[in-house]
C-alpha positions in Angstrom: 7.0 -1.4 -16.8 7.8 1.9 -15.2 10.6 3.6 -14.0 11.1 3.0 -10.2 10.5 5.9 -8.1 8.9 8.5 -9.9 10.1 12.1 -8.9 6.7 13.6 -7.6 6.7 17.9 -8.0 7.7 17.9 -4.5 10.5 16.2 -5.3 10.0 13.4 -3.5 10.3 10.1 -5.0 7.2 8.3 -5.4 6.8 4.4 -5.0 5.0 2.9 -7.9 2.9 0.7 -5.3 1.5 2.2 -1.9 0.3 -0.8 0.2 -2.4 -0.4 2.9 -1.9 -2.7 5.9 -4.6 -2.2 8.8 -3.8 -3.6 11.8 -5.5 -4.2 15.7 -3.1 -5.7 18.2 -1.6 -8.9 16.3 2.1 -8.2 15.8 3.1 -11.7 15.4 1.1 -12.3 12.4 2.0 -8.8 11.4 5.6 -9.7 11.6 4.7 -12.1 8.8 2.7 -10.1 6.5 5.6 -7.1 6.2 8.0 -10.0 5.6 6.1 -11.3 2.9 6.0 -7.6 1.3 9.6 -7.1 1.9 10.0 -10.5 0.3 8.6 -9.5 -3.1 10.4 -9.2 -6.3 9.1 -5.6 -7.1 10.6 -3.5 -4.1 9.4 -0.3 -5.5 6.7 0.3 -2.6 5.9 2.0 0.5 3.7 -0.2 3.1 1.7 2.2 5.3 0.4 0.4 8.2 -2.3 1.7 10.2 -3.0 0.6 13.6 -6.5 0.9 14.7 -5.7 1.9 18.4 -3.1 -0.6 18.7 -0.8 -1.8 21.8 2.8 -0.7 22.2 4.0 -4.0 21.2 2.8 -3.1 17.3 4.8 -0.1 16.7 8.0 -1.7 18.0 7.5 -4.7 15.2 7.1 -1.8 12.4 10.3 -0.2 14.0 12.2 -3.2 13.8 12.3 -4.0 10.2 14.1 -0.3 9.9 12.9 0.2 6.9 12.5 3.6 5.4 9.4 2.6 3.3 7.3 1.2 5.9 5.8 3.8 7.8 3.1 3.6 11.0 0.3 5.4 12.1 -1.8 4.4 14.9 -5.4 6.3 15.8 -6.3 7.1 18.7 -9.5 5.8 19.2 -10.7 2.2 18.2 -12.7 2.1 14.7 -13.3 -1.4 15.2 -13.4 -2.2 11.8 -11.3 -2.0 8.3 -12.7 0.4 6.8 -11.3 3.3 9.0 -8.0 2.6 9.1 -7.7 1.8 5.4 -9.4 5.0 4.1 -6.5 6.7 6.5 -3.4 4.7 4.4 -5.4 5.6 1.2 -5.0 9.6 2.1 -1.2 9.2 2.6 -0.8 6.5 0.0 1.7 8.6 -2.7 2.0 5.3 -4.8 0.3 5.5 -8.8 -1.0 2.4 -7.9 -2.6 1.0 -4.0 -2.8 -2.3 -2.6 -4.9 -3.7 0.9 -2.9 -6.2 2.7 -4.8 -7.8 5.6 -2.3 -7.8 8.6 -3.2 -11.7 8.5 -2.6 -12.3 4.7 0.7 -13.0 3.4 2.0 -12.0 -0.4 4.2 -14.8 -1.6 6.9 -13.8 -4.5 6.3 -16.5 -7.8 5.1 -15.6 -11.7 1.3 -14.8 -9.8 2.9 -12.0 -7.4 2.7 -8.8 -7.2 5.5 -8.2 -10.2 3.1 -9.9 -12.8 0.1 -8.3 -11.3 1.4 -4.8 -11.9 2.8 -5.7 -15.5 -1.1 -6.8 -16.4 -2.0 -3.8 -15.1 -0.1 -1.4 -17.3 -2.5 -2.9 -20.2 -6.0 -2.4 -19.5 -9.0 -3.8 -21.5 -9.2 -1.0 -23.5 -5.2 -2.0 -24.8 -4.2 1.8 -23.6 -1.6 2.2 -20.5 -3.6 3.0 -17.3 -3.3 7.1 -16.5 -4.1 9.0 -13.6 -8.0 8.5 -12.9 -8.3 6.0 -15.7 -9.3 2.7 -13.9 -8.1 -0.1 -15.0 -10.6 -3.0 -13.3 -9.8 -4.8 -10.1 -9.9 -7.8 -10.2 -5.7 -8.2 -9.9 -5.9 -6.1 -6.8 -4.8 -3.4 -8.0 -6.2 0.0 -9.2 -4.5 3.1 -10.4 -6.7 6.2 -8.5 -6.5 10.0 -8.1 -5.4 11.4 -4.6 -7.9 13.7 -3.2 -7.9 15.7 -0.2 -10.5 15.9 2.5 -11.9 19.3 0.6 -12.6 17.4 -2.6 -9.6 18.9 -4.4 -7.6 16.8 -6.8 -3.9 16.4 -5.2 
């Protein structure tokens, strides 16, 4: 498996997992979801959770984990569905690999977690380790991608 926290050429370190969580005004079950996540065996991750024109009450449950890689961003105006909010976490995802978790889902940490998901994932069908842009199939829920900005440009 990799190294954790890969130094990016900012200098920053960069998770090897970024995990998109949209949310809309359901902190209780939300509560739930980033415990599950925090819960995992692999804590080499940032959550970025996105709140779709959410109440106060949602913020204050991100703030209250205090927990430097979970991270909230909440738009101004109501999207109404997913697809909005996730496409925002997937710009600012830094991970090499990104993962949705509905704020209703929960992750639960065994042999079929996210651990064992990501240790599939560094052999892909075609026996070489997944590299930036080379996609490595989807159907463990995980995908590595290439960051692009808003222009086009490769990050």
């Amino acid at each position: 498996m990799e190294q954790a926290g890969q130094r990016a050429p900012t200098g920053r370190i960069e998770p090897l997992v970024s995990v998109v969580i949209a949310t809309h005004n359901r902190p209780a079950v939300l509560r739930q979801t980033l415990k599950s996540l925090i819960g995992q065996t692999l804590q080499d991750w940032e959550a970025i959770v996105v709140g779709d024109a959410s109440r106060p009450d949602t913020p204050a449950i991100v703030a209250a984990f205090d927990d430097c890689r979970i991270s909230y961003i909440d738009l101004p105006v109501n999207f109404g569905e997913q697809s909005g909010p996730n496409n925002i976490g997937f710009a600012r995802a830094r991970g090499r690999f990104v993962a949705i978790l509905n704020h209703d889902d929960l992750w639960f940490s065994r042999p079929s977690g996210v651990d064992e998901r990501l240790d599939r994932r560094h052999r892909c069908r075609c026996g070489d380790r997944p590299r930036r842009g080379h996609r490595v199939g989807r159907e463990q829920g995980f995908q590595a991608y290439d960051p692009w900005d808003g222009a086009g440009r490769l990050l």
